[in-house]
C-alpha positions as CSV (number, residue, x, y, z in Angstrom):
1,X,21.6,-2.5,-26.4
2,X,19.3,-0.6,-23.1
3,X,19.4,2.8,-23.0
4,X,17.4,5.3,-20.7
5,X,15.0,8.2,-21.1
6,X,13.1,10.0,-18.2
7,X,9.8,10.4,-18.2
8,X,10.1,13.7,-17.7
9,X,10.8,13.7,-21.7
10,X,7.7,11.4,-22.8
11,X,3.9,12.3,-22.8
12,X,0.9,10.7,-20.7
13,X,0.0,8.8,-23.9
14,X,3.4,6.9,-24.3
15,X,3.3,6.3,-20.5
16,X,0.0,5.3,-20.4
17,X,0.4,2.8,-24.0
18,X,3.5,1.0,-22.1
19,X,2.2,0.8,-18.5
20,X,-1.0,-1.0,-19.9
21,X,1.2,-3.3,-22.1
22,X,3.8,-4.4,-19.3
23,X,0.9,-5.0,-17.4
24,X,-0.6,-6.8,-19.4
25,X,-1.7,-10.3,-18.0
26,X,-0.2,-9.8,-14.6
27,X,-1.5,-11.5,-11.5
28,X,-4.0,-8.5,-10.8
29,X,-5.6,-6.2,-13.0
30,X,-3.5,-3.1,-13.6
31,X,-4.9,-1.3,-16.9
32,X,-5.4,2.1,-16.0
33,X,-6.1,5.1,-18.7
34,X,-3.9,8.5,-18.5
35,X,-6.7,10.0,-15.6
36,X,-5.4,7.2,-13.0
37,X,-1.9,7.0,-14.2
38,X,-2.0,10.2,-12.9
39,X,-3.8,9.6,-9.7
40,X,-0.8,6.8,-9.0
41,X,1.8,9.7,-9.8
42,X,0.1,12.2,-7.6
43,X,-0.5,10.0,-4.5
44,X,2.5,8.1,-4.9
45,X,4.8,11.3,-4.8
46,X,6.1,10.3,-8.3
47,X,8.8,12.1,-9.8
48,X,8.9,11.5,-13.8
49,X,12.4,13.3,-13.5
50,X,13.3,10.3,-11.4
51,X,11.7,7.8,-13.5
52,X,12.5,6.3,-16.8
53,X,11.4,4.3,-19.7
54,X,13.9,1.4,-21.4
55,X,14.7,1.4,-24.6
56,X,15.9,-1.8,-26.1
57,X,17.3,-1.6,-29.8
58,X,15.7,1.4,-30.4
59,X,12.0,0.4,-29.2
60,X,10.5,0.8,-25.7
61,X,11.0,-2.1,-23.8
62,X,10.3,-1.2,-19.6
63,X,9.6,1.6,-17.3
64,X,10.4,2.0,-14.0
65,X,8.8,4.6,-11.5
66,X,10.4,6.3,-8.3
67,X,9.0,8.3,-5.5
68,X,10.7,10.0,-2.5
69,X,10.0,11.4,1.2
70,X,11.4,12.3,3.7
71,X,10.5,9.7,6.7
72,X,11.5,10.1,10.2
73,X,14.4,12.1,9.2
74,X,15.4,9.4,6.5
75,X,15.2,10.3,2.8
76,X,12.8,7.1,1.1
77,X,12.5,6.1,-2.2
78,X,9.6,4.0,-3.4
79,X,9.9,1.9,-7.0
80,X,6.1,2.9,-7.5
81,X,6.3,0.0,-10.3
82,X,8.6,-1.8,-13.0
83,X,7.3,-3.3,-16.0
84,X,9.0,-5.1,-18.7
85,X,6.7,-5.8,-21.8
86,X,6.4,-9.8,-22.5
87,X,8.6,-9.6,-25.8
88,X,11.4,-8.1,-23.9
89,X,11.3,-10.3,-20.8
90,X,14.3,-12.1,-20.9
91,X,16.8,-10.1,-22.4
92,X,18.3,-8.2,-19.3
93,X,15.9,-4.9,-19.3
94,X,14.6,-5.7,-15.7
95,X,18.0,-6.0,-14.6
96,X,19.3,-3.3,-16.1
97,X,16.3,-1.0,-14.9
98,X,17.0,-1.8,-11.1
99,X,21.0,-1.4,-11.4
100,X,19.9,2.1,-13.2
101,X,17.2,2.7,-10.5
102,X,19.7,2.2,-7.7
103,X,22.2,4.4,-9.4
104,X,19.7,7.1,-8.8
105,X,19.4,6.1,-5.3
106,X,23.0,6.8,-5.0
107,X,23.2,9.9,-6.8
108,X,20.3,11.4,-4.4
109,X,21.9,9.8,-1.4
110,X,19.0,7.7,-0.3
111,X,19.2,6.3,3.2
112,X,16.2,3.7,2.6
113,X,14.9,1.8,-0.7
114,X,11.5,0.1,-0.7
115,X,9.1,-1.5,-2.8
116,X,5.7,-4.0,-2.7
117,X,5.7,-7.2,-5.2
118,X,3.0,-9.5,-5.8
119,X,3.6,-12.3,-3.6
120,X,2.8,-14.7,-6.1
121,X,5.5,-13.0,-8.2
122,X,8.6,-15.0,-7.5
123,X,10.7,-14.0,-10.3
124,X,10.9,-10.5,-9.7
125,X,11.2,-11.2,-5.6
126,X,13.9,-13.4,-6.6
127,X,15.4,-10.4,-8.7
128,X,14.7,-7.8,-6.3
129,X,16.7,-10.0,-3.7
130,X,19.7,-10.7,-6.2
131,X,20.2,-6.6,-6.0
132,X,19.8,-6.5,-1.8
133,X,16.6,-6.1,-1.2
134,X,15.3,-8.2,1.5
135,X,11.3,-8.9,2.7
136,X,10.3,-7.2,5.4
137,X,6.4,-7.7,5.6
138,X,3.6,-9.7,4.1
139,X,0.7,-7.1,3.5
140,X,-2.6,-8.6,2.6
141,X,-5.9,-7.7,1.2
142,X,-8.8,-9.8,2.8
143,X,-12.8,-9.0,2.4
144,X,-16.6,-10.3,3.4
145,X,-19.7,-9.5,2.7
146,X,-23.0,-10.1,5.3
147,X,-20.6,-10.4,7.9
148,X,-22.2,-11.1,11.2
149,X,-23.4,-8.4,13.5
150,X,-20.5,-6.8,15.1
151,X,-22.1,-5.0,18.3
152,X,-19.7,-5.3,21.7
153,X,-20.0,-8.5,23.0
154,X,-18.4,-7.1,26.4
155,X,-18.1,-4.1,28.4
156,X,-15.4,-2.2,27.9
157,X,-13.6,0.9,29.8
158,X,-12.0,2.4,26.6
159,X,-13.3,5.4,24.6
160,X,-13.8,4.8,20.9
161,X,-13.3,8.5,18.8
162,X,-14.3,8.7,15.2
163,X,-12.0,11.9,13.5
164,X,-9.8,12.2,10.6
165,X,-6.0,11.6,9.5
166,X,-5.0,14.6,10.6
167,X,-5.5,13.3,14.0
168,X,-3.9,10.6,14.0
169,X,-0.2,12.3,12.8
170,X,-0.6,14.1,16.3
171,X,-0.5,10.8,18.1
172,X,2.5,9.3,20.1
173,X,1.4,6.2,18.8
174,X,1.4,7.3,15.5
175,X,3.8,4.3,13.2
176,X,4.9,6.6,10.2
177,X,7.1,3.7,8.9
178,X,4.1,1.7,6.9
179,X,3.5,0.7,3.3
180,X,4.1,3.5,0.5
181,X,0.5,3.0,-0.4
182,X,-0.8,3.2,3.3
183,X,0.7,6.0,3.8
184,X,-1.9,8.5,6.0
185,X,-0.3,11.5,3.3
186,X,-1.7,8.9,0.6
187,X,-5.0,9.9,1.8
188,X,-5.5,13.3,2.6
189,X,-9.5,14.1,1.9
190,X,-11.2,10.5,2.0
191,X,-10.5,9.0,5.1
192,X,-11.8,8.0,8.3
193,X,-10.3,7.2,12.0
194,X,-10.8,5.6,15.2
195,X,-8.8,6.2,18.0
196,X,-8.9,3.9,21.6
197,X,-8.4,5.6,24.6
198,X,-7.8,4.1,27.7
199,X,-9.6,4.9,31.1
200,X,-6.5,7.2,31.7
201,X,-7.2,8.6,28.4
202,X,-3.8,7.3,26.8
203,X,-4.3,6.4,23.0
204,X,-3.5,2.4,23.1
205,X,-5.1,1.6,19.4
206,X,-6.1,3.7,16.1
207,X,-7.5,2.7,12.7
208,X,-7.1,4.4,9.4
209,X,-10.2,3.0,6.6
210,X,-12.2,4.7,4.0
211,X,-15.9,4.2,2.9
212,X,-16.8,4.0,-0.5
213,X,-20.5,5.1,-1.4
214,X,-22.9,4.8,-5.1
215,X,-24.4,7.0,-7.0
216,X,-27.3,7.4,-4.9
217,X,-25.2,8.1,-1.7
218,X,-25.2,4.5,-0.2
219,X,-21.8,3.1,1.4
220,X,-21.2,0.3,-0.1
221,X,-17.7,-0.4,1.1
222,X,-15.3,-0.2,3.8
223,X,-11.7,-0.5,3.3
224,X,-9.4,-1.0,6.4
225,X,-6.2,0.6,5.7
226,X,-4.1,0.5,9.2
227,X,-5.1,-1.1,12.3
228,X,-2.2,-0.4,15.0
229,X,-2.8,-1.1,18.7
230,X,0.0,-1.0,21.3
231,X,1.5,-4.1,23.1
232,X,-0.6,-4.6,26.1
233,X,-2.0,-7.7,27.9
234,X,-5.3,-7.7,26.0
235,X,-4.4,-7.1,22.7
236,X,-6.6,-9.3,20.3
237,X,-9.6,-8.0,22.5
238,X,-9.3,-4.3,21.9
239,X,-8.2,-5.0,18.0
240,X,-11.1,-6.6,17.5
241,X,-13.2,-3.6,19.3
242,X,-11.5,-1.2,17.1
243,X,-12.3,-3.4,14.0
244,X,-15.9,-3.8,15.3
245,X,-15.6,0.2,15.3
246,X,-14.7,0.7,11.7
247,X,-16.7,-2.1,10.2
248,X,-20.0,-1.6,12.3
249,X,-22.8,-0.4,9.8
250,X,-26.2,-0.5,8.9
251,X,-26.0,-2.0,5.5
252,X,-23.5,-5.0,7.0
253,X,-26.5,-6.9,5.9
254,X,-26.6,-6.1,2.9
255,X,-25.2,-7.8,-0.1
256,X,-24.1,-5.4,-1.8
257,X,-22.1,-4.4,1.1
258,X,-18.7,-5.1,1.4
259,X,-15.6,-5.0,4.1
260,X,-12.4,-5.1,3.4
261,X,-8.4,-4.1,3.8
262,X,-6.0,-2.7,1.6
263,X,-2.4,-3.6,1.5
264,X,-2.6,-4.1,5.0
265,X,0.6,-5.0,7.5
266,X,-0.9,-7.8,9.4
267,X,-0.1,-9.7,12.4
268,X,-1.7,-13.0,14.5
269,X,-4.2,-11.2,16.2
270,X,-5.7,-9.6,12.9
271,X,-5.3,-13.3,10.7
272,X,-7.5,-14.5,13.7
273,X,-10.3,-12.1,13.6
274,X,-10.5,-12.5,9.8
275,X,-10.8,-15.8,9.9
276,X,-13.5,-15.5,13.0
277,X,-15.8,-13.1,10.7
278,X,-15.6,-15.0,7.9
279,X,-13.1,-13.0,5.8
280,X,-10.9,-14.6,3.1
281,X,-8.0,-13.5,1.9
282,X,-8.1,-12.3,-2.6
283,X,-4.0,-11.5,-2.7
284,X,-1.0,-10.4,-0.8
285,X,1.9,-8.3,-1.2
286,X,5.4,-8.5,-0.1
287,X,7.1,-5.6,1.3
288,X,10.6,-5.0,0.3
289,X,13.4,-2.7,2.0
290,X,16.9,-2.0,2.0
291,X,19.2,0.1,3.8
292,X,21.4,2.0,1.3
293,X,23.6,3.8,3.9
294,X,23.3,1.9,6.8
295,X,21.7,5.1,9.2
């Protein structure tokens, strides 16, 4: 027999404990201690009201986490992750945890439902898809080290500005409808932008990445987490510009130095720069979606 308790009614510890152990073995390393358990909950607008832990015969069996925002004038949930622990696997809980999940989504009146698996996860896609859930994207994380120098090649009549998020939501251009993760409200205090500008001054590109820095102060990494450019003739040419703008540094010659992306939407023209500057691909995502009341 499953039954449900919310989270709401369960401490960091037991969270924590079953997190780690449904985790345990996946594809990518997911152990995280109570401090960035609650770093996922914060960023990912988490609501342990809206979240629950299986119970099977009595002893805790899965979890399953839910976030919500308001998109576009669309209310969104995100299934910030489900985990079954390996003895339970089999017996129904991950079933039972998405049927319970969408009653929730019902009960709230969700418009849209999404979610990232592993793309290497086939039996949970497979699952996901059984309850209407359909893929949407592939997002990918790719990264290089002692890339090759990434100075301008050409001349160019574009603008390059260097700001913050907050810039970026003021743009036309802006795409609000990304990954959960990607999301710019993900990444409020840590994170740099590029805009392109046209010669009439029109935004045509932006880029959303962070730099990661030691001890001692050194940036040691740069993680590319949007890269949008609008549909115009030369469109490979000013995404790679833009990326040249963002990953242009100093210690790119360094081995210790690293770029890379970060659940990143991804389309020709990216794949094809990547693959020019020597970038290979450590795992991919799929995103997930489904329209729950068809606006």
């Amino acid at each position: 027999m499953i039954i449900f308790r919310s989270l709401r009614d369960c401490t960091w510890r037991e969270m924590t404990d079953i997190w780690n152990e449904a985790f345990e073995g996946y594809f990518v390393p997911l152990h995280f201690d109570e401090k960035q358990l609650n770093v996922h909950f914060a960023k990912g607008d988490i609501s342990p009201q809206h979240s629950c832990l299986a119970y099977y015969d009595g002893k805790p069996a899965g979890f399953i986490l839910n976030g919500f925002r308001k998109i576009d004038g669309k209310k969104v949930a995100w299934n910030g992750g489900t985990g079954v622990k390996k003895e339970f696997r089999g017996k129904g809980v991950g079933r039972a945890l998405i049927q319970e999940c969408l009653n929730l989504y019902k009960e709230e009146q969700v418009d849209i439902a999404t979610l990232e698996a592993i793309e290497l996860n086939i039996p949970a896609i497979r699952l996901y898809e059984k309850f209407g859930y359909s893929i949407t994207d592939n997002l990918y994380f790719y990264t290089a080290k002692n890339i090759s120098d990434l100075s301008p090649t050409s001349k160019t009549d574009c603008k390059f500005i260097h700001t913050n998020n907050k810039t970026i939501r003021k743009l036309t251009i802006w795409n609000k409808w990304t990954p959960w993760q990607n999301q710019i409200t993900n990444f409020t205090d840590d994170s740099r932008a590029v805009i392109v500008l046209d010669r009439c001054k029109n935004p045509i590109a932006y880029a959303l990445y962070r730099d990661i820095f030691d001890d001692d102060g050194d940036k040691v990494q740069t993680v590319l987490l949007h890269c949008e450019v609008t549909e115009i003739t030369n469109k490979k040419d000013i995404t790679k510009l833009l990326l040249a703008q963002v990953f242009h540094s100093p210690n790119n010659k360094d081995k210790n130095y690293f770029c890379s992306t970060y659940n990143l939407l991804i389309n020709i023209h990216l794949k094809s720069i990547f693959q020019e500057w020597g970038f290979s691909k450590q795992t991919g995502q799929v995103w997930m979606q489904q329209n729950l009341t068809g606006k």
